[in-house]
N, C-alpha and C positions, 0 to 999 in steps of 0.2 A: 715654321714651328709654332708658331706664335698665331697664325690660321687654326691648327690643330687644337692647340690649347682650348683657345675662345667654344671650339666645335665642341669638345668636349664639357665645357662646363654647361654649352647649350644644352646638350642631351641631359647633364642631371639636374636642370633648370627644369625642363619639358616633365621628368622623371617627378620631379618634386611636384608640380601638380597637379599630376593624374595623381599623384598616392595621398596629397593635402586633405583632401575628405575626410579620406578613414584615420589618417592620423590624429586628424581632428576630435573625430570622432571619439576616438580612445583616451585624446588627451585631456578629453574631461574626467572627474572623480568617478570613481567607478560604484556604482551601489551596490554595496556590501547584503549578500544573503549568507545568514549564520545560521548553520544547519547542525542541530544538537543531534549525535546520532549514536546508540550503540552499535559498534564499532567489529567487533567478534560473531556479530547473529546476521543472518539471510536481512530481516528486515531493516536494518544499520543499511550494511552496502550495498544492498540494491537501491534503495532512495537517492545514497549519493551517486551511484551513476546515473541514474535518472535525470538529479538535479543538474548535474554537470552537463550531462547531455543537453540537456535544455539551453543550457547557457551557453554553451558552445556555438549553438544554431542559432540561437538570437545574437550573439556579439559577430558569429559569421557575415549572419546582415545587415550588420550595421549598429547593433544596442537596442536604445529603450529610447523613445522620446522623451521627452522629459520636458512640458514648453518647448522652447525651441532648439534645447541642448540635444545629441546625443549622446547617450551615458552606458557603456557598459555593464553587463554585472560581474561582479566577482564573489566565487565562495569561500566561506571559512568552515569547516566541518570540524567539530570538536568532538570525542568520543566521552559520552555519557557514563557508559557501561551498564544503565539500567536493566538490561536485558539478563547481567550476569548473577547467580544465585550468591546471596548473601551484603550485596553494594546497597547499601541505602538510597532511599531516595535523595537526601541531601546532597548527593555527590553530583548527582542531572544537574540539579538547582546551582551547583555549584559552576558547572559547565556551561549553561545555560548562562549566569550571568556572569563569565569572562567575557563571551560572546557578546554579551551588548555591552558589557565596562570598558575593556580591552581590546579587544577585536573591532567594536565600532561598529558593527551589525544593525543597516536599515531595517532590515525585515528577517523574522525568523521563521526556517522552514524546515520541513521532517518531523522531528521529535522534539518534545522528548519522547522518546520509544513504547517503557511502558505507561499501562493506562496511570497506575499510581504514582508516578511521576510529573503523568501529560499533569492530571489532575492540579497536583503541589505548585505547577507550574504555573499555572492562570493568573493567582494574583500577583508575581513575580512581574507578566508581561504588561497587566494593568499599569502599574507600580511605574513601569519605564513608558509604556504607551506605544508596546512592538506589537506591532502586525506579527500574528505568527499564522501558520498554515499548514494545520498536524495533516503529515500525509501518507505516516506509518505505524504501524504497530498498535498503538492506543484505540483499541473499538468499543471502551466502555459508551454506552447515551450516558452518562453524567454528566459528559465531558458536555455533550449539547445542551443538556437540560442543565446547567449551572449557567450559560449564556443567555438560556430563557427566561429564569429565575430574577439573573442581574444583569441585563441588558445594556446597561451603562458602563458597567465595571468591568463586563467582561467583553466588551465589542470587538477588541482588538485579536480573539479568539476564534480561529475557521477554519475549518475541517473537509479538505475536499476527497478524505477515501471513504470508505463505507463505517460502518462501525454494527454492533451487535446486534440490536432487536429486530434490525431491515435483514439482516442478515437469517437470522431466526426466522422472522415471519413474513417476509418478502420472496427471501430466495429457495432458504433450508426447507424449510416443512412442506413448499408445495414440489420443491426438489422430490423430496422424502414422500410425499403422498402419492408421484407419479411411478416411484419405485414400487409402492405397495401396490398400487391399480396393476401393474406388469407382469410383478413375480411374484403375488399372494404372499408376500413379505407384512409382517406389522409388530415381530416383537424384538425392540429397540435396547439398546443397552449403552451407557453413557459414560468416556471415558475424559475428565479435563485436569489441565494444569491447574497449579493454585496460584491462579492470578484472577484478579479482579475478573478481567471478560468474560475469563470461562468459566469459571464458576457461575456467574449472574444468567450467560449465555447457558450454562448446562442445565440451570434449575427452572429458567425459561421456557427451553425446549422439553423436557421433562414434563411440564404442568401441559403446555399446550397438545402435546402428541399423545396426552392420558387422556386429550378432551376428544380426542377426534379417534377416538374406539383402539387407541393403537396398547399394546402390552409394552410398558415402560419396567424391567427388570432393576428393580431395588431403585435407591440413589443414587445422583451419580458419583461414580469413580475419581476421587483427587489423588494425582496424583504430584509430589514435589516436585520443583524446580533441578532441573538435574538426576533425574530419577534413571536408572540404564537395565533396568529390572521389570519387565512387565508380568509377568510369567505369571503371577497368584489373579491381576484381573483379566487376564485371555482365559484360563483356566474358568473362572468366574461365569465369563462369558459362554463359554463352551459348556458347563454345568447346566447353566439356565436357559439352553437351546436360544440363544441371541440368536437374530438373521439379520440384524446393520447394527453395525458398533459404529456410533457417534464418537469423534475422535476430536478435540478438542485443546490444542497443543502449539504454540509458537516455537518450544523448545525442540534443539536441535537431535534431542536423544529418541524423538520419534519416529525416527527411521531404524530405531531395533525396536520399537514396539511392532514395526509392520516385517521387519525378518522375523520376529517371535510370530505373530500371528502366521504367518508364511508356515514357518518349521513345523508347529503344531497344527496345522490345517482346521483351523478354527472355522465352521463354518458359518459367517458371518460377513457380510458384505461392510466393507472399512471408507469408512465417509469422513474424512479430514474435513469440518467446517474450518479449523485453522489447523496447518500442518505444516511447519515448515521444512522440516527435511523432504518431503515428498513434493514439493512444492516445485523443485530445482533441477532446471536439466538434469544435469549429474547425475541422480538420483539413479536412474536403471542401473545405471555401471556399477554405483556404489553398492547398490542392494544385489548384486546378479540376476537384476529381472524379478525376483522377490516381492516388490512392491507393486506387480500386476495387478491390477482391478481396482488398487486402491482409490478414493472419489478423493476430489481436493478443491478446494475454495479458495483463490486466489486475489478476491473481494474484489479488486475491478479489473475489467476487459482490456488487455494490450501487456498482459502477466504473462499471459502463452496465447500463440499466434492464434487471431481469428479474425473475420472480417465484420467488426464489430461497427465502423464507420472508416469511412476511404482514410483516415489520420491513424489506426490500426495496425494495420502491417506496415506502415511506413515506419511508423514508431520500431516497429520489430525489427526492421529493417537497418535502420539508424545502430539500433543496440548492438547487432548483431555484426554490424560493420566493425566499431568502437570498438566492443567490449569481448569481441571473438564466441559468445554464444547467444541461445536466445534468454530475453529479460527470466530474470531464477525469480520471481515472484514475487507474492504484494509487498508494495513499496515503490517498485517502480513505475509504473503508468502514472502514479499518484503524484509524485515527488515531479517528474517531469511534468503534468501540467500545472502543478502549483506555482511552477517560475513563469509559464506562458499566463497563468490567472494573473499574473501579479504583473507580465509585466501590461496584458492588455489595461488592467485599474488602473496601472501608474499610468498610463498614455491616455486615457481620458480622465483623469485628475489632472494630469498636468503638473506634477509633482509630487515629492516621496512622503509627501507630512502624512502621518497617519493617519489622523479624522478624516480626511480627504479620502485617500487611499480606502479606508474603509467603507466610506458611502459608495466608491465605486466599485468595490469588491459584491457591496451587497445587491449592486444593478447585472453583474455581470452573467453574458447568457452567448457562450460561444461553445461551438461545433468538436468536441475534442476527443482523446484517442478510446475516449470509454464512454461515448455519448455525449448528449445535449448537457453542459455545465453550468448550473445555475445554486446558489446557495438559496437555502431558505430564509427568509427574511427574520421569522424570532429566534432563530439557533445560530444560525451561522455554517449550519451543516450540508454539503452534497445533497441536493436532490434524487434520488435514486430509482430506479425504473427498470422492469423487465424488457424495455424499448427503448434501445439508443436513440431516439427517435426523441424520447421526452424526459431522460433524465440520465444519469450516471448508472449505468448497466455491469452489473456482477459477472464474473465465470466459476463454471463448475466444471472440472474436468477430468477425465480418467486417465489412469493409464495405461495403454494399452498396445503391446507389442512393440515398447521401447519409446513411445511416444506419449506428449500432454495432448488426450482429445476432450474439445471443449460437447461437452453431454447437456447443459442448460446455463441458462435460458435458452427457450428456444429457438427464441429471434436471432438466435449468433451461434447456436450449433453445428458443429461440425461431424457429429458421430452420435450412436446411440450406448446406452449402458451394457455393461455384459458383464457376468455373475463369473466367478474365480469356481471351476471346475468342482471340486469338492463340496460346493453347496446342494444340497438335495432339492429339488423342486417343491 
C-alpha cells in the first residue's frame, strides 16, 4: 500500500513540473488592458471581441515578456454609452477614468467610441500618462492633428484604425471616380449623421468631387442621432436624379434608410463610407435581401473575409471559430492588433512604463491582418495604403447575393461592382 501511495505522489510530482512553466507564467500580475467601449452599437462589440481574441491567443502562448517575466493580459471593458443619442460626453470621461482609478488599467484600448468623446479624452490620458490605442469609432483627423500640435502632452495618444480624410481622399473618391469611369455616373448626393466625422467627412467629400467635374446635389443631408425616418431625403434624392447616394452613418437605424431606399426604387447607387447596419453579417436576413448593391466601408481589411495578408483569413478564421460568425465590422481587425501592437512595444521595452512603451510603439513596423503596421511618427496615426504591402489597407465591399464582396482596393478585391437593377444606364 504504501509502494502505491509513494507511486502516486510520484506522478503528481512529474505532473507538477511539466505544468510549472505556465503556472508560472500566469502567476505573475497580469497587465491590465481597460477598454472604454460603447456597449449597445456594432462598433462597442466587435472591438471587444476582437480584443479578447487577441488576448486569448497571446496568454494561449504563453503572455507578454516583460524582461524576463511572463505576464499575461487581462481585460476590463467598461460601457461608455457614447454612441447612444442624448449621453454626454462627460459620462466616457467618467468610465474612462474608473478604468485607470479603479480598475488599475496599464494601457487603454478601443474607445472612447465617439470622435467627441475620443477628443475630451486626450488630456484625461496626458493627466495619468495611459498609453491608449483608439481602434474604433472615433475617425475625426483632430484626433491626430491635436498630437501634432502637442507632441508632448499628447504622446500617450495612437491610433491604429483609419480615420476620415484617408478615408475621403485615399480610399472614397478614387473608389467613387472608378464608379464614374464604368457607369457614366457623376451626380452625387450626400447623406451624414450629426456627428463630428460625418459631417467634416461629408463637407469634404462635397468640396472635393465639385472639384473633379462631378454634380454635388445641394448640401449635405444631416440627419439626427436616432433618426428611423428617411423618406423626405430619398425622395430628395430621387427629385434631383442622384445616381450614388453617399451614405454617411455609424447609427444602427441605417438599415431602414436602405429598406426605404429599396421600397421606393430610388435610382441611385448606396455607398456607406460609414454604415453600420449594413456592415454586419446579419444584415441580408435582417433586411430580406433589401440591402443588395448597397457599397460599405469597413475602414480596415480583416472586417469581411479577404486575402489581404496571409494573417487575414486566419484572423477570420479565429473569429469565426470564437464568436460563431464572421467579424460584423470595423472595430474588429483594429482592436485585435492593438493588443498584438502593444504587446510586441511592451516586449522590446522591456517593460509597461509608458514613456518607454511609447518610444517603442512609435518604432513599431510588423506584418498584420490589414497590412504593413507602422505609426507615423508626428501624429501617432496608422499609416495607411492602398498596398498591404506598405501600409494599413482599407475594404470596400458590396453586397451581393447574400454575401460581403470586397470591390476595392484593388490589390485585395475579390469581386467587381454591380448597379441594383432599377438604375437606368
Amino acid at each position: 500500500m504504501k509502494s502505491k501511495s509513494n507511486s502516486f505522489f510520484a506522478v503528481l510530482a512529474v505532473i507538477g513540473l511539466l505544468v510549472l512553466p505556465l503556472s508560472k507564467a500566469f502567476a505573475e500580475k497580469p497587465i491590465v488592458l481597460g477598454a472604454p467601449l460603447a456597449m449597445a452599437f456594432l462598433y462597442g462589440w466587435t472591438a471587444e471581441k476582437g480584443i479578447k481574441l487577441a488576448v486569448e491567443e497571446i496568454n494561449a502562448a504563453g503572455g507578454v515578456k516583460v524582461g524576463d517575466q511572463k505576464r499575461p493580459f487581462s481585460v476590463d471593458v467598461i460601457d461608455t454609452r457614447d454612441l447612444e443619442p442624448g449621453v454626454p460626453v462627460s459620462e466616457a470621461l467618467l468610465a474612462l477614468e474608473k478604468l485607470i482609478l479603479e480598475k488599475k488599467a496599464d494601457f487603454i484600448v478601443g474607445g472612447p467610441v465617439r470622435s467627441e468623446a475620443a477628443l475630451a479624452a486626450m488630456p484625461l490620458l496626458s493627466k495619468h500618462k495611459k498609453v491608449s490605442i483608439l481602434t474604433t469609432g472615433s475617425l475625426t483627423p483632430k484626433y491626430h492633428a491635436l498630437v501634432a500640435e502637442n507632441p508632448e502632452k499628447f504622446k500617450y495618444c495612437f491610433r491604429i484604425s483609419g480615420e476620415a480624410k484617408w478615408m475621403v481622399m485615399g480610399e472614397l473618391i478614387p473608389c467613387l471616380e472608378d464608379i464614374g469611369k464604368k457607369f457614366d455616373l457623376n451626380r452625387l448626393i450626400i447623406m451624414v449623421q450629426d456627428v463630428a466625422h460625418a459631417r467634416a467627412g461629408g463637407e469634404l467629400l462635397a468640396k472635393v468631387m465639385s472639384e473633379k467635374g462631378w454634380q454635388v446635389l445641394g448640401d449635405p443631408l444631416v440627419f439626427p442621432t436616432g433618426t428611423t425616418d428617411f423618406s423626405m431625403g430619398l425622395l430628395d434624392a430621387k427629385k434631383k436624379n442622384a445616381q450614388v447616394m453617399i451614405i454617411w452613418m455609424d447609427m444602427p437605424e441605417s438599415a431602414i434608410l436602405l429598406k426605404q431606399w429599396h421600397d421606393m426604387k430610388v435610382p441611385a447607387l448606396p455607398f456607406g463610407v460609414i454604415i453600420a447596419a449594413a456592415e454586419q453579417p446579419g444584415f441580408w436576413k435582417a433586411t430580406e435581401g433589401k440591402g443588395e448593391y448597397c457599397l460599405g466601408n469597413v475602414v480596415n481589411a480583416g472586417n469581411v473575409p479577404s486575402e489581404a495578408t496571409p494573417w487575414t483569413m486566419k484572423f477570420v478564421e479565429a473569429y469565426k471559430n470564437k464568436y460563431g460568425l464572421e467579424p460584423e465590422g470595423y472595430g474588429a481587425s483594429s482592436s485585435y492588433m492593438a493588443v498584438y501592437a502593444l504587446k510586441d512595444a511592451i516586449e522590446r521595452a522591456g517593460t509597461i512604463d509608458s514613456d518607454k512603451v511609447v518610444d517603442a510603439l512609435k518604432q513599431i513596423d510588423i506584418k498584420g491582418v490589414y497590412g504593413r503596421t507602422r505609426f507615423d511618427a508626428k501624429t501617432n496615426q496608422v499609416i495607411p495604403s492602398l498596398d498591404p504591402e506598405e501600409g494599413a489597407v482599407g475594404t470596400v465591399f458590396q453586397w451581393q447575393d447574400g454575401k460581403r464582396v470586397v470591390v476595392f482596393p484593388p490589390k485585395i478585391a475579390t469581386g467587381q461592382i454591380l448597379l441594383p437593377p432599377w438604375m437606368k444606364k
